[in-house]
C-alpha positions in Angstrom: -116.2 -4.6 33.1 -116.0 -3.2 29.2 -112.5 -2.7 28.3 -112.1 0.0 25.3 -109.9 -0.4 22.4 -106.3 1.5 22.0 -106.8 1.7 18.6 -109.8 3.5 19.0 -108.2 6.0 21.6 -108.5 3.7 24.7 -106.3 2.8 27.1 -106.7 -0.9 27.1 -104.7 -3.1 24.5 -106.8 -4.5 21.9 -104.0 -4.3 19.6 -103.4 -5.1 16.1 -100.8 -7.2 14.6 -99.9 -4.3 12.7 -99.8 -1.9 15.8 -97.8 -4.4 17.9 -95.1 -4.4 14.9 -94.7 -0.7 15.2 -94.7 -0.4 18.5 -92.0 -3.1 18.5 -89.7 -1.5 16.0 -90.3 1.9 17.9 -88.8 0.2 21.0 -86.4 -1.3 19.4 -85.3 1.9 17.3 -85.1 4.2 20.8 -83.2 1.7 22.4 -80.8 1.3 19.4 -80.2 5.1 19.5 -80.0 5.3 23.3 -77.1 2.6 22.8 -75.2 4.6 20.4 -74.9 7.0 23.3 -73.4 4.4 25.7 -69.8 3.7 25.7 -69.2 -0.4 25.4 -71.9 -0.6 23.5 -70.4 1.8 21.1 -66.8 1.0 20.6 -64.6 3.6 19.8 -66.9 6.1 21.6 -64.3 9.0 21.4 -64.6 9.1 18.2 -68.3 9.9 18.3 -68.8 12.6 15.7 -72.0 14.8 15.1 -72.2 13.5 11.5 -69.7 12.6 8.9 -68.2 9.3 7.5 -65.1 10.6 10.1 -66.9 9.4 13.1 -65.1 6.1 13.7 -67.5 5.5 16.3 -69.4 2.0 15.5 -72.1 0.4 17.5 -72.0 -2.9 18.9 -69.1 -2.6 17.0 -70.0 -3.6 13.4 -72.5 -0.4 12.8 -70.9 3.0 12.1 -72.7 5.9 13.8 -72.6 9.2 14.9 -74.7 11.3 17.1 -77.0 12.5 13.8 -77.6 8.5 13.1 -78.0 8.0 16.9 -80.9 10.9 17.0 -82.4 9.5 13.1 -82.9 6.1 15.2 -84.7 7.9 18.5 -87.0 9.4 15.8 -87.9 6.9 14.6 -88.6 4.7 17.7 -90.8 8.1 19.0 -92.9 7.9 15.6 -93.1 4.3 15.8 -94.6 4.3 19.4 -96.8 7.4 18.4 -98.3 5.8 15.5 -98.8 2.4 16.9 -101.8 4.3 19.1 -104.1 3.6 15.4 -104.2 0.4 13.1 -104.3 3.1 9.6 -101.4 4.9 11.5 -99.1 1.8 12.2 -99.3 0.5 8.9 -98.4 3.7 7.2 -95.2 3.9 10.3 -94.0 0.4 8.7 -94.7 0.9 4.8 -93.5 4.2 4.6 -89.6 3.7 7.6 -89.5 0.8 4.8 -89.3 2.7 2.1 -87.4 5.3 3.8 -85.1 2.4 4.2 -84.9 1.1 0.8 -84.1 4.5 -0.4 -81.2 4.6 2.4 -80.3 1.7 1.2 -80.0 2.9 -2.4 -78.2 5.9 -1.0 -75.7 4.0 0.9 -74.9 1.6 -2.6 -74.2 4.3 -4.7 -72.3 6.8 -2.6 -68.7 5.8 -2.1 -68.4 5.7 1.8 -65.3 7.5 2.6 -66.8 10.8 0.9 -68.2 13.8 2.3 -71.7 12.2 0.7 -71.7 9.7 3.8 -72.4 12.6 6.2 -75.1 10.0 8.3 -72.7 7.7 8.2 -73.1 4.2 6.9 -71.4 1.2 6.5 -71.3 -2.3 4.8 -73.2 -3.5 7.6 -75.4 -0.3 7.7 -76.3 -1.6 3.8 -77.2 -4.9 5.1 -79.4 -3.8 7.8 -80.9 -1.5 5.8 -82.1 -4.0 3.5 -83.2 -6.6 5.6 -85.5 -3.9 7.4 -86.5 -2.0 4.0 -87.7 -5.9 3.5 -89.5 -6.7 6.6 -91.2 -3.4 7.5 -92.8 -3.2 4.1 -94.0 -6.6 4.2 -95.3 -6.8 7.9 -96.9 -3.5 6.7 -98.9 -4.7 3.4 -99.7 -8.7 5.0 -100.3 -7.2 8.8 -101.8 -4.2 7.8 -104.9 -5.9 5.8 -106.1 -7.7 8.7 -108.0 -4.9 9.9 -109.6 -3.9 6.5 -110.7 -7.4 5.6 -113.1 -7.7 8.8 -114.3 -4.6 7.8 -115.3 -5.5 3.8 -119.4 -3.9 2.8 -121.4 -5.8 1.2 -122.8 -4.4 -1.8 -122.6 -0.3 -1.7 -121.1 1.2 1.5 -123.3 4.4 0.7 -126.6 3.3 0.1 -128.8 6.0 -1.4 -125.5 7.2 -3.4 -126.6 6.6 -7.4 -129.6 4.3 -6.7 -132.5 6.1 -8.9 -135.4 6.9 -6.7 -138.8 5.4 -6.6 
């Protein structure tokens, strides 16, 4: 029985490293905003706001959120899963959430966090996590992602014909 490849539009898991990463942080991203919709696993759950340093509302109780962070992390885990389906697409899912993330990061430093600029919100711990994944996604994405190019390297000219001078 042939089995085809998902990352060339099958059904079947022939998966990349790189496309198992995404597909991992995907999960992991909708299930961390599902949680910020649960109460216990978001303490302080009253005090769920739609956006605004104001919501008190902190999941697992060291991460502050609010409904607009919740729905930030869902969209991420949906673009995570889509893009895992292609090896080009997942690597592009974890280089460029990592940047995104870096820049968050960056955003979250220089903002003072009991301002109107806060409006996600974030936290001290929202900093930390932000650089730890800024960190990893961009490095799964450059080391993971060139597994798949390197078993595909031409030798010599990929186009022959293209400025060889005829006979």
């Amino acid at each position: 029985m042939a089995y085809s490849s998902y990352s060339s539009g099958g059904l079947t898991s022939r998966r990349t490293n790189v496309q198992k990463a995404a597909m991992v942080f995907g999960v992991v991203f909708l299930l961390i905003g599902a949680l910020g919709f649960i109460p216990g696993a978001t303490i302080n759950y009253g005090q769920l706001y739609f956006s605004g340093y104001a919501s008190e509302a902190a999941l697992l109780g060291i991460f502050q959120v609010s409904v607009l962070h919740n729905v930030v992390h869902m969209l991420l885990g949906f673009a995570g899963l889509a893009m895992a389906r292609r090896h080009s697409s997942a690597r592009l899912y974890l280089l460029g959430a990592g940047v995104l993330y870096a820049l968050l990061l960056i955003y979250g430093l220089l903002i003072p966090l009991d301002s109107d600029a806060n409006f996600v919100p974030f936290n001290t711990a929202d900093n930390w996590l932000h650089a730890v994944l800024a960190i990893v996604m961009i490095l799964l994405g450059i080391f993971l992602g060139r597994q798949q190019g390197e078993s595909r390297s031409y030798r010599g000219n990929p186009n022959p014909g293209e400025g060889s001078i005829p006979n």
